[in-house]
N, C-alpha and C positions, 0 to 999 in steps of 0.2 A: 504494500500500500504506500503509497507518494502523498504527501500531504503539505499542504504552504500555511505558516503559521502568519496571522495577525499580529502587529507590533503588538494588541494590548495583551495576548498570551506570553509574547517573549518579555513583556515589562513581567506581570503576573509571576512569571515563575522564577524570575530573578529575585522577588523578594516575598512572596509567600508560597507556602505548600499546597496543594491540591491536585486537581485535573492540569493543568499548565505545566505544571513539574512534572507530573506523571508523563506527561508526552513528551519532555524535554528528555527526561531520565529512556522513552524509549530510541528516543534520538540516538542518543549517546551511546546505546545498547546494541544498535542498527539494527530493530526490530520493525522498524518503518521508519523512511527517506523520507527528506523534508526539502522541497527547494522555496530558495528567496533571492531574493533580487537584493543590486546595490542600494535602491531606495527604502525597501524593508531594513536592510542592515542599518542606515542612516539615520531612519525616522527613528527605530529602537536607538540608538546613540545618542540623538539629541533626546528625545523621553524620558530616561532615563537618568540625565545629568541636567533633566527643567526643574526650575526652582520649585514646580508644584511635586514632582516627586522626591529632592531633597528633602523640602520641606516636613512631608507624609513621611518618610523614613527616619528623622528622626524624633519628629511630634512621636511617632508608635516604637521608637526603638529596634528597626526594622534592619536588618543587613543583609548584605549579597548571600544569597543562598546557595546559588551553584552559578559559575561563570556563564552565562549563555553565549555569549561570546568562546569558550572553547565548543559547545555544541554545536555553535552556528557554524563553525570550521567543520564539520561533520557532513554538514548538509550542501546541499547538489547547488550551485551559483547559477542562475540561468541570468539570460540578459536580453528582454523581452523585448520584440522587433516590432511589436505592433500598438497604438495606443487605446483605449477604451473609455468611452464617455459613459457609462451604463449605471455607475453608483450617482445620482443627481441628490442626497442626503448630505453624505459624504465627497464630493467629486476624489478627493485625495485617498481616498478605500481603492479607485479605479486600478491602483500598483497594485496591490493586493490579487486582480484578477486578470491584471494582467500577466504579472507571474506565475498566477495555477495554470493559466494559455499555456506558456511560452513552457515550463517545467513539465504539461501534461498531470496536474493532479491530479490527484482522485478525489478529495477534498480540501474545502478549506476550513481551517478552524479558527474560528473569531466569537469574538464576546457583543459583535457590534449588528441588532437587530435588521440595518439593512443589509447588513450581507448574508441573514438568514433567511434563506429560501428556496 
């Protein structure tokens, strides 16, 4: 199974336990392939070091759980050739599907209601 993760699963499982983690940890395990793109790796970078997640991390005493950053070195880099206007909630989710295009997913996994469906 091939699956493209949502920046807010790769924030998610950088600093709490659950479902995020759990797919992160199958990542790691190469019990299912994950591709993302340069704009996915990005967005998670600046996300992650934005004042509202600083902030929430230390307000909750929260710390890096597991590096998703050596995860994401695990997973398949594609670099999508074609553009997508489809998510109009979101237009910036469009990476998101454009990368399950271009890597051939099978799924996508997001926490974000328009990309459910």
């Amino acid at each position: 199974m091939k699956i493209t993760l949502d920046t807010n699963i790769l924030v998610s499982a950088s600093f709490w336990t659950g479902d995020s983690l759990k797919l992160i940890d199958l990542i790691d395990q190469k019990i299912i392939e994950c591709v993302l793109s340069d704009k996915i790796f990005d967005e998670y970078k600046k996300a992650i070091n934005s004042e509202g997640i600083i902030e929430k991390t230390k307000r909750k005493n929260l710390v890096l759980i597991k590096t998703v950053h050596k995860v994401m070195e695990d997973c398949i880099l594609v670099k999508p050739e074609i553009t997508l206007d489809i998510v109009k909630e979101d237009p910036d989710d469009n990476k998101i599907l454009e990368c399950a295009v271009a890597g051939n997913a099978d799924f996508i996994i997001t926490k974000d209601n328009h990309l459910q469906s």
